[in-house]
VOLOLUM-524467 format. One record per residue (C-alpha): residue in one letter; chain; residue number from 1; x, y, z. Coordinates in pm, 1 decimal, decimal comma, padded with zeros to 6 digits. Example, Ala and Ser with C-alpha at 12.3 -4.5 7.8 and 13.67 -1.06 7.14 Angstrom:
(node "A" "A" 1 (01230,0 -00450,0 00780,0));
(node "S" "A" 2 (01367,0 -00106,0 00714,0));
// end
This chain:
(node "X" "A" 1 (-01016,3 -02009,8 01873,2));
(node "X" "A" 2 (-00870,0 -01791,8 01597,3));
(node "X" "A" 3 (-01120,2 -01718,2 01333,8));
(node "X" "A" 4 (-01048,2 -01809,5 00970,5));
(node "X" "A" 5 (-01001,7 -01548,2 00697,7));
(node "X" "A" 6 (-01343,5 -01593,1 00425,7));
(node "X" "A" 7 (-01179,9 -01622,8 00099,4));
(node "X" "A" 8 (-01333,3 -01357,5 -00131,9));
(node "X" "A" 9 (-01395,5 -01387,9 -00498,0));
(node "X" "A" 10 (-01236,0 -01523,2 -00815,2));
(node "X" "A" 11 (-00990,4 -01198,7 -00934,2));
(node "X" "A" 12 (-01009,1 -01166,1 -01309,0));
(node "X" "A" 13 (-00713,2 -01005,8 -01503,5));
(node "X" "A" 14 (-00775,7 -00731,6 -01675,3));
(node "X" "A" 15 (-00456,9 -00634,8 -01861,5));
(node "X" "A" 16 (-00213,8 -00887,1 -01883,6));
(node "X" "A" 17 (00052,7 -00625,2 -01934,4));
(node "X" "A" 18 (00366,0 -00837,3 -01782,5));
(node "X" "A" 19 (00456,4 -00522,9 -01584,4));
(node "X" "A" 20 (00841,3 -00571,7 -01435,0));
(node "X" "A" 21 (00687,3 -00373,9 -01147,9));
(node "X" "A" 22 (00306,2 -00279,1 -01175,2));
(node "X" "A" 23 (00203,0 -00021,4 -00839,1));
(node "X" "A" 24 (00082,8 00303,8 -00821,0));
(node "X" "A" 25 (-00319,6 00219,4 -00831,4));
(node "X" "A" 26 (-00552,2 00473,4 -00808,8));
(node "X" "A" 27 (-00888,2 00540,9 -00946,7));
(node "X" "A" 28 (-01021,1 00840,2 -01132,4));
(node "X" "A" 29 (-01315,4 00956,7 -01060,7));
(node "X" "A" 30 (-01276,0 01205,0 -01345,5));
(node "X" "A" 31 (-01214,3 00982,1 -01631,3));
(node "X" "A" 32 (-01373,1 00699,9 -01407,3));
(node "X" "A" 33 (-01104,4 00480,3 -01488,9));
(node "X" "A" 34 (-00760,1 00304,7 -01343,8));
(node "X" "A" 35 (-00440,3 00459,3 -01345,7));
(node "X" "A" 36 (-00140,7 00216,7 -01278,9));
(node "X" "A" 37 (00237,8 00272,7 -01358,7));
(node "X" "A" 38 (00504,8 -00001,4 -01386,5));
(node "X" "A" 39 (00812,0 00120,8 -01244,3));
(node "X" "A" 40 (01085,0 -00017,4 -01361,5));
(node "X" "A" 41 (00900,9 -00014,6 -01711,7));
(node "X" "A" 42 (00874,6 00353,5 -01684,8));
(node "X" "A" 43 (00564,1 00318,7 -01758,8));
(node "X" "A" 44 (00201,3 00541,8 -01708,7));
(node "X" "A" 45 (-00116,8 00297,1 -01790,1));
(node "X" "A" 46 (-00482,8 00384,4 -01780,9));
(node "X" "A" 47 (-00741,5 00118,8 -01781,0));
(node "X" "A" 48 (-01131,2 00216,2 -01877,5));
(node "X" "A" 49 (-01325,9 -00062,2 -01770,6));
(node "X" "A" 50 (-01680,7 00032,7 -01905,7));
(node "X" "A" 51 (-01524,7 00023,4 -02233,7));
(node "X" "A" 52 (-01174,8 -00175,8 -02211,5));
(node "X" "A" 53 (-00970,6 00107,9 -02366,8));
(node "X" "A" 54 (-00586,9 00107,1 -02267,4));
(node "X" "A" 55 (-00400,2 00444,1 -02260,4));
(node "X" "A" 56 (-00022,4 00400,0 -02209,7));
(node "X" "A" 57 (00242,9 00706,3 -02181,9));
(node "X" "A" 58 (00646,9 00628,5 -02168,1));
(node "X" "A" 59 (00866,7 00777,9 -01966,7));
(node "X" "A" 60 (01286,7 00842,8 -01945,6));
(node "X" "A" 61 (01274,6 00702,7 -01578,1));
(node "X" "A" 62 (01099,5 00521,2 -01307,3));
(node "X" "A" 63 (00786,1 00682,5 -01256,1));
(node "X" "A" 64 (00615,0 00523,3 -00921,2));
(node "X" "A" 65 (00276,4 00684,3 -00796,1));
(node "X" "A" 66 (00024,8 00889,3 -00923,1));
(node "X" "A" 67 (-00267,6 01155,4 -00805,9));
(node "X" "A" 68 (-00496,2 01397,8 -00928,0));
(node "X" "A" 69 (-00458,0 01745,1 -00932,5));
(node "X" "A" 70 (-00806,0 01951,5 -00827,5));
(node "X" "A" 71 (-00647,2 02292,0 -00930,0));
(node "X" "A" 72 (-00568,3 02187,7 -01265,3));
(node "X" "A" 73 (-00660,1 01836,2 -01549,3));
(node "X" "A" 74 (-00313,6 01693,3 -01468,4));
(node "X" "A" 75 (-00188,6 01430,3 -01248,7));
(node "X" "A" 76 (00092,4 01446,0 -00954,8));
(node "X" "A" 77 (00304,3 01159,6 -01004,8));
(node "X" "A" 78 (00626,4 01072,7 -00818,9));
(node "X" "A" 79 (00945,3 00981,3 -01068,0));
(node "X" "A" 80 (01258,2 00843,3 -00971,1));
(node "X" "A" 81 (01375,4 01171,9 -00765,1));
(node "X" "A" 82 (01109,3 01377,5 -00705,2));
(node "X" "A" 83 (00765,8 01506,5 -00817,3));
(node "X" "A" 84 (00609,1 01640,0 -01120,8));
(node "X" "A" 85 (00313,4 01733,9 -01269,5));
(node "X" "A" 86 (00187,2 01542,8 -01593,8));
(node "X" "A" 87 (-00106,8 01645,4 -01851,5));
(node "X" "A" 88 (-00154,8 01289,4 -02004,7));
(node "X" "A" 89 (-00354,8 01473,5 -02266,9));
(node "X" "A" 90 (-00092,8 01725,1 -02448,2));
(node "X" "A" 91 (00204,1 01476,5 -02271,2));
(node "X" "A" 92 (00342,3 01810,2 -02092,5));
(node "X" "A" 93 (00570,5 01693,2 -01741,7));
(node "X" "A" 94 (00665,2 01935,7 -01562,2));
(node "X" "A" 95 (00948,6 01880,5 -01274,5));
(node "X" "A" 96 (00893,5 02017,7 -00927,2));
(node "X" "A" 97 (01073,7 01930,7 -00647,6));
(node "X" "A" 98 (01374,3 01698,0 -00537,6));
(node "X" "A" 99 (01329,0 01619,2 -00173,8));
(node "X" "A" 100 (01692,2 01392,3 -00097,1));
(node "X" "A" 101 (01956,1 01494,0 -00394,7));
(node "X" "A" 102 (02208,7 01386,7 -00155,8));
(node "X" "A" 103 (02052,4 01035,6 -00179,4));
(node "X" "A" 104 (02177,3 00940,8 -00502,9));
(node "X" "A" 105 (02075,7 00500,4 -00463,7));
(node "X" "A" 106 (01760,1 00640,2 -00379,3));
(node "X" "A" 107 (01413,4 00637,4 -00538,1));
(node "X" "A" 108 (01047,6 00719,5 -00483,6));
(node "X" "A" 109 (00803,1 00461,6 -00460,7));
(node "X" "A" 110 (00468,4 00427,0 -00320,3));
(node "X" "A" 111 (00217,0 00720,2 -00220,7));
(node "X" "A" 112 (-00104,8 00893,4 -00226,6));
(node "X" "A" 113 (-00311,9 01186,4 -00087,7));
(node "X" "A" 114 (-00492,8 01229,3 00232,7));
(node "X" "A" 115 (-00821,7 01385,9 00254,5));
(node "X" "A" 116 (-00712,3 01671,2 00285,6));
(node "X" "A" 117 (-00512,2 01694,8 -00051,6));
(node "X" "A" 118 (-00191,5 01645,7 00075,2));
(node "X" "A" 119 (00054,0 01391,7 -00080,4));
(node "X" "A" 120 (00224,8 01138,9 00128,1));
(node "X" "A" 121 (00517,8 00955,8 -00070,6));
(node "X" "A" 122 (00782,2 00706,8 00045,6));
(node "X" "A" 123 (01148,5 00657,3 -00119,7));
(node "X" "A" 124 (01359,0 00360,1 -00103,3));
(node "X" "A" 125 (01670,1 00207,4 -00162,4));
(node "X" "A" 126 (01663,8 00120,5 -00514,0));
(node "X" "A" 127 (01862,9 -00215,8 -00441,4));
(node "X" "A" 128 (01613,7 -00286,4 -00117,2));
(node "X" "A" 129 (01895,2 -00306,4 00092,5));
(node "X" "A" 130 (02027,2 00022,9 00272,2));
(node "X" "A" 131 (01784,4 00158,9 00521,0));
(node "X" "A" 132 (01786,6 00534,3 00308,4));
(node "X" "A" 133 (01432,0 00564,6 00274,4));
(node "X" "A" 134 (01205,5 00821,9 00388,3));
(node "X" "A" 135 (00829,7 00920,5 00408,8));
(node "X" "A" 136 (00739,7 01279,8 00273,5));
(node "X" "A" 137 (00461,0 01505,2 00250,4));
(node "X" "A" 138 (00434,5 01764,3 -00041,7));
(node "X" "A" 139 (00102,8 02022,7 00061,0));
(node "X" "A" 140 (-00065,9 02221,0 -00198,5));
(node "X" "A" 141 (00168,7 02506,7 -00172,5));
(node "X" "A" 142 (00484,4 02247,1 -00300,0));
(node "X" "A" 143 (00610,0 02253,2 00042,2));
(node "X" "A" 144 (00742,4 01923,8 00085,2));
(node "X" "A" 145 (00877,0 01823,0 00431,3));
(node "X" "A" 146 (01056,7 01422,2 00525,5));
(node "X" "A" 147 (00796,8 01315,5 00816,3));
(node "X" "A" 148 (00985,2 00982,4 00846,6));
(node "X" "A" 149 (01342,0 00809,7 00800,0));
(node "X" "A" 150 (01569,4 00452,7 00781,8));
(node "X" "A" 151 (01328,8 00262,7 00562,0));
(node "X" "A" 152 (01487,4 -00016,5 00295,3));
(node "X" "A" 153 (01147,9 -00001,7 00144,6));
(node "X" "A" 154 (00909,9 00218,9 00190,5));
(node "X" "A" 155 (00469,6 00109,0 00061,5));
(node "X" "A" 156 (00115,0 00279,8 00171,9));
(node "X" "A" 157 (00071,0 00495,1 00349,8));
(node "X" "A" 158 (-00338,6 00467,2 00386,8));
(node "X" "A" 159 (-00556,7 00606,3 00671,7));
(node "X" "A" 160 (-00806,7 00508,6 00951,3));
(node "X" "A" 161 (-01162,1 00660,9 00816,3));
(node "X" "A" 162 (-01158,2 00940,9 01103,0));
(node "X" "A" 163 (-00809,6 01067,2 00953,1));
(node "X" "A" 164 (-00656,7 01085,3 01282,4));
(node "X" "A" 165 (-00382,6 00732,2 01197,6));
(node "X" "A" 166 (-00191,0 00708,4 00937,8));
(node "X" "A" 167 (-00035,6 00337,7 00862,7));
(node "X" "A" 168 (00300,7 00291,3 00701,9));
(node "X" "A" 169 (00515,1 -00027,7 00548,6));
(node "X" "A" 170 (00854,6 -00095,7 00602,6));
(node "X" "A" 171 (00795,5 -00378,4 00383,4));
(node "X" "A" 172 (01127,8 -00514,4 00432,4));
(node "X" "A" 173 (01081,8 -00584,3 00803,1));
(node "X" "A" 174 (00751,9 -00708,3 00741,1));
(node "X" "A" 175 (00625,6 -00424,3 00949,9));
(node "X" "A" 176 (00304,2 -00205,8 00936,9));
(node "X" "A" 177 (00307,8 00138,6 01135,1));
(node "X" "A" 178 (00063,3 00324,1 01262,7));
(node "X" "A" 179 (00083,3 00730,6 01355,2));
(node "X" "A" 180 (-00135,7 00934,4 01537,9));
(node "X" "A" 181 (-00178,7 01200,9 01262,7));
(node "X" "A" 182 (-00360,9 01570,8 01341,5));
(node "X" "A" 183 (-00582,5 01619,5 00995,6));
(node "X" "A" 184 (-00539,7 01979,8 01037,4));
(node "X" "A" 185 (-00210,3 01997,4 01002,9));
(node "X" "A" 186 (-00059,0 01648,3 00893,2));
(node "X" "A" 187 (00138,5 01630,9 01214,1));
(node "X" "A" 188 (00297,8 01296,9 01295,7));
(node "X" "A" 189 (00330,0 01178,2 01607,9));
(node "X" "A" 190 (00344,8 00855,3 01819,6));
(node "X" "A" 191 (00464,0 00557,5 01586,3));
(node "X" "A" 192 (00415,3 00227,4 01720,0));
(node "X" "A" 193 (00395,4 -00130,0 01563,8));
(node "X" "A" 194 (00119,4 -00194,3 01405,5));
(node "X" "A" 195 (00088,3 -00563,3 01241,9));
(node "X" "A" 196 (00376,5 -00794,9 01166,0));
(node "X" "A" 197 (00330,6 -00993,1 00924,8));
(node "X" "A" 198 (00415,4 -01400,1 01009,8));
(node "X" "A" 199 (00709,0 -01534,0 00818,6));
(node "X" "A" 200 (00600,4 -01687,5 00463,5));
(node "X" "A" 201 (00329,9 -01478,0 00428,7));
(node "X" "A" 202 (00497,0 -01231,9 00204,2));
(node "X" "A" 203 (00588,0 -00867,0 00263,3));
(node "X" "A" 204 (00349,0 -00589,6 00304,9));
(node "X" "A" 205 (00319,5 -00404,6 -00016,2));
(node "X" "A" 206 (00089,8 -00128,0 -00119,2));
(node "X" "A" 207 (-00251,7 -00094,1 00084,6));
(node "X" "A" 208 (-00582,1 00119,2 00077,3));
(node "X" "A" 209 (-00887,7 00155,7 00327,0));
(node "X" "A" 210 (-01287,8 00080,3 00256,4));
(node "X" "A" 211 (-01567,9 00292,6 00392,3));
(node "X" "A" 212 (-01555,8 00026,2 00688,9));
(node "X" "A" 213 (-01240,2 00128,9 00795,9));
(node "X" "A" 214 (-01071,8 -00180,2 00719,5));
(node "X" "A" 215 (-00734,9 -00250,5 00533,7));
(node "X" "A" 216 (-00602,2 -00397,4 00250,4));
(node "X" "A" 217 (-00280,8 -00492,0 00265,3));
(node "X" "A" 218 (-00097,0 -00642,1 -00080,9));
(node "X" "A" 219 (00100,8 -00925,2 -00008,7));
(node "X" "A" 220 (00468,5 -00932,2 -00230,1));
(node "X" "A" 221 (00548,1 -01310,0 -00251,7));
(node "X" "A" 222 (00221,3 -01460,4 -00068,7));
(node "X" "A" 223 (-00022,3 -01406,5 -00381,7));
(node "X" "A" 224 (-00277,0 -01236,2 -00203,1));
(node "X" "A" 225 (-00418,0 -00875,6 -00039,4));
(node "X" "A" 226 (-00555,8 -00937,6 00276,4));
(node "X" "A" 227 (-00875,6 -00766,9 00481,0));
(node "X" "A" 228 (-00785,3 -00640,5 00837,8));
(node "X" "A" 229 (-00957,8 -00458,7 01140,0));
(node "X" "A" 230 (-00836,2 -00110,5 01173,7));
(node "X" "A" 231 (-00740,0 -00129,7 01539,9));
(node "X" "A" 232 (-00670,7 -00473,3 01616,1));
(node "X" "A" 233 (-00501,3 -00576,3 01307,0));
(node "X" "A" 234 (-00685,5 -00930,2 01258,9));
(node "X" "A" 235 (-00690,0 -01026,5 00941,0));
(node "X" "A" 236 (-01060,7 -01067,1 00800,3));
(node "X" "A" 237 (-01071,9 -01168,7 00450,7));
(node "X" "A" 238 (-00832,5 -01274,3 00189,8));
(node "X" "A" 239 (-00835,2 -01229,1 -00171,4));
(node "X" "A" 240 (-00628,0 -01474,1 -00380,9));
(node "X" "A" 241 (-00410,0 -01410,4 -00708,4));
(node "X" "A" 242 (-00232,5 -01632,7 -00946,0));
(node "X" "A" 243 (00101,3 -01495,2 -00931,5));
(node "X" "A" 244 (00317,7 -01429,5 -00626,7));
(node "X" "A" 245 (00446,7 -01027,5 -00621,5));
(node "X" "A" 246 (00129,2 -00823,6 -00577,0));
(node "X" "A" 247 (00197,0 -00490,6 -00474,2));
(node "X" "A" 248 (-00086,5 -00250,5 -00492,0));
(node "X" "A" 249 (-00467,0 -00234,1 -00458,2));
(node "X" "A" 250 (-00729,3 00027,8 -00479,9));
(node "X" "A" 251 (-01076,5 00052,4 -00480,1));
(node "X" "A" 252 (-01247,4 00161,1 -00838,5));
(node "X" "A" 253 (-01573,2 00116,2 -01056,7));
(node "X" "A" 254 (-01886,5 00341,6 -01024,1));
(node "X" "A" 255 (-01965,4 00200,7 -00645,1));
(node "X" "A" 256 (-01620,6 00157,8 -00558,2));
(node "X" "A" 257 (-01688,6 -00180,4 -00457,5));
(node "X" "A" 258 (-01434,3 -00329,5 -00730,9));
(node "X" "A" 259 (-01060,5 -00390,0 -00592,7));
(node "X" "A" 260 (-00826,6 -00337,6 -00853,9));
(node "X" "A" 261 (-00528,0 -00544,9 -00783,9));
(node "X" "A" 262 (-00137,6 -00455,2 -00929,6));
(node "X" "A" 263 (00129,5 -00725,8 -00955,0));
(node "X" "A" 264 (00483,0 -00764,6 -01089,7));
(node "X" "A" 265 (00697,2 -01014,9 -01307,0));
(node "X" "A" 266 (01029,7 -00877,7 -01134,8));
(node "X" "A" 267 (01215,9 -01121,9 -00878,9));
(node "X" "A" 268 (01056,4 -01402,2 -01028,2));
(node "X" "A" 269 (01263,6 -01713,1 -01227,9));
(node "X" "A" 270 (01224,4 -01858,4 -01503,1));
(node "X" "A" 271 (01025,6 -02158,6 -01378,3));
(node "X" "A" 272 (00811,2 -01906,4 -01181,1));
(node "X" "A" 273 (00690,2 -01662,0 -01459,4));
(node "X" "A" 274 (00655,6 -01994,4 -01713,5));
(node "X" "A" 275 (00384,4 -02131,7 -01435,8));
(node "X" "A" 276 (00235,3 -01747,5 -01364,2));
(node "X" "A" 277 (00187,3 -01638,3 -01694,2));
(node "X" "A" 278 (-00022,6 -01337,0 -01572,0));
(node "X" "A" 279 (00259,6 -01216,8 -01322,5));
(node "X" "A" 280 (00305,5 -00835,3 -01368,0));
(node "X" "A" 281 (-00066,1 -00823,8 -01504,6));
(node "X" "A" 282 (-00403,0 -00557,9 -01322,5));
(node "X" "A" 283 (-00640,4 -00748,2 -01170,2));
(node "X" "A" 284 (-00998,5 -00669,6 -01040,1));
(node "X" "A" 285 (-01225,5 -00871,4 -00783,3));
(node "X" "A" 286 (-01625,6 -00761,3 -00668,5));
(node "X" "A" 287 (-01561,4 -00746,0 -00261,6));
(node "X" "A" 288 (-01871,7 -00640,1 -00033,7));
(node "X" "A" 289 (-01754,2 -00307,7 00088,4));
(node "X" "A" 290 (-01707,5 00015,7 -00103,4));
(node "X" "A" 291 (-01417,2 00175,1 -00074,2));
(node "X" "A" 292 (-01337,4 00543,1 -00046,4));
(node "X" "A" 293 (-01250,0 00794,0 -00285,4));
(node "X" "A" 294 (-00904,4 00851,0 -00347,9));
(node "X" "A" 295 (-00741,7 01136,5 -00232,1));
(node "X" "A" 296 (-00726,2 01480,2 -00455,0));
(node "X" "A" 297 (-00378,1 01678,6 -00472,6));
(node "X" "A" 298 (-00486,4 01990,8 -00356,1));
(node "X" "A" 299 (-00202,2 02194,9 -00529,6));
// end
């Protein structure tokens, strides 16, 4: 008999913001609040929830995921073609490098740092189609190296709590990879299939881990982010939204047992955003895990 995912919580939005493409989530544990960006709006948002204050910075392109420095009060962030470092307090960006100039439909999307302050980030094909993207690792020396290749769509990566797998979406084959990954050195090796997801159940999107080990995967065009074992890949849990494209999640709050939840208003009709009026908004739900601590760029 197949067990039955609970259904957790009732998600509340937070900042109805109407994001084309909210991602990027990650919590600070230094301002102790919720960065998100919305890509195609070229947009930087921070969200302070013991307070409600908004912080918003603009940008000149797609800027995609974000991180925090520990050498310096600045953030890594990916934009459309490479990485950067940004001071959201004097507005200072400051380009680094380009990994795939030759790549030109190409641009970055999802990514974030490992424990060990390295930062994984994936590009894609910016029409979805052409399978151009890549997964690459930038150490804290700004040594940046492609670890993967021949993704439409790259989202994640996240890791198993021991470090040692790293999971990876090619979100337009529905597909969720796992590596064997040496913490030492970031090696990759081994990629295998880790969870399909069934047909009408959306796309993997963006994903994160809890301190149980388990995943949660963001489901684009399904309405939900869904709980899985680590190893086995059975779904657990399922948290759902009121609008279809949600594409990040990360866990924030002082305990870390609050799931922020990103979305987006993009790909959706008219008859679609005038019955989800919150699409493209941040949600949050109380789940009964902690998460873990996001990742610190180490550079």
């Amino acid at each position: 008999m197949v067990a039955v995912p609970r259904i957790l919580g009732t998600p509340q939005c937070v900042w109805a913001a109407g994001a084309v493409l909210g991602e990027g989530t990650l919590w600070s544990a230094r301002h102790q609040a919720m960065y998100w960006v919305d890509i195609l709006g070229r947009r930087l948002h921070r969200y302070h929830p013991a307070t409600r204050a908004r912080d918003s910075w603009a940008f000149d392109e797609e800027i995609s995921a974000v991180a925090e420095r520990a050498a310096a009060p600045e953030l890594l962030i990916t934009l459309r073609r490479g990485f950067a470092f940004f001071n959201t307090d004097t507005g200072t960006l400051q380009p680094l490098h380009q990994p795939e100039p030759e790549r030109e439909g190409n641009r970055f999307n999802d990514g974030k740092c490992d424990a060990q302050g390295r930062f994984w980030g994936g590009t894609m094909d910016f029409a979805c189609a052409a399978p151009t993207g890549a997964l690459y690792r930038l150490d804290g020396a700004l040594q940046c190296s492609r670890q993967d290749d021949g993704y439409a769509v790259t989202n994640g990566p996240t890791w198993s709590l021991d470090g040692r797998t790293l999971y990876f979406n090619d979100t337009v084959q529905s597909r969720i990879h796992a590596f064997d990954m040496d913490p030492a050195t970031g090696a990759l090796s081994n990629k295998r299939l880790w969870l399909e997801f069934a047909k009408g159940d959306g796309f993997p999107d963006g994903m994160t881990t809890d301190a149980a080990g388990r995943l949660w995967i963001a489901h684009w065009g399904a309405s939900c982010v869904s709980c899985h074992d680590p190893v086995s890949g059975a779904e657990l849990a399922r948290v759902l939204l009121p609008t279809s494209h949600i594409t990040n999640c990360a866990f924030g709050g002082p305990d870390l047992k609050t799931l922020y939840i990103s979305s987006a208003s993009s790909g959706l009709s008219a008859e679609q955003l005038a019955s989800q009026p919150l699409a493209g908004g941040l949600f949050c739900v109380e789940v009964d895990s902690p998460g873990l601590s996001a990742g610190v760029f180490a550079g």
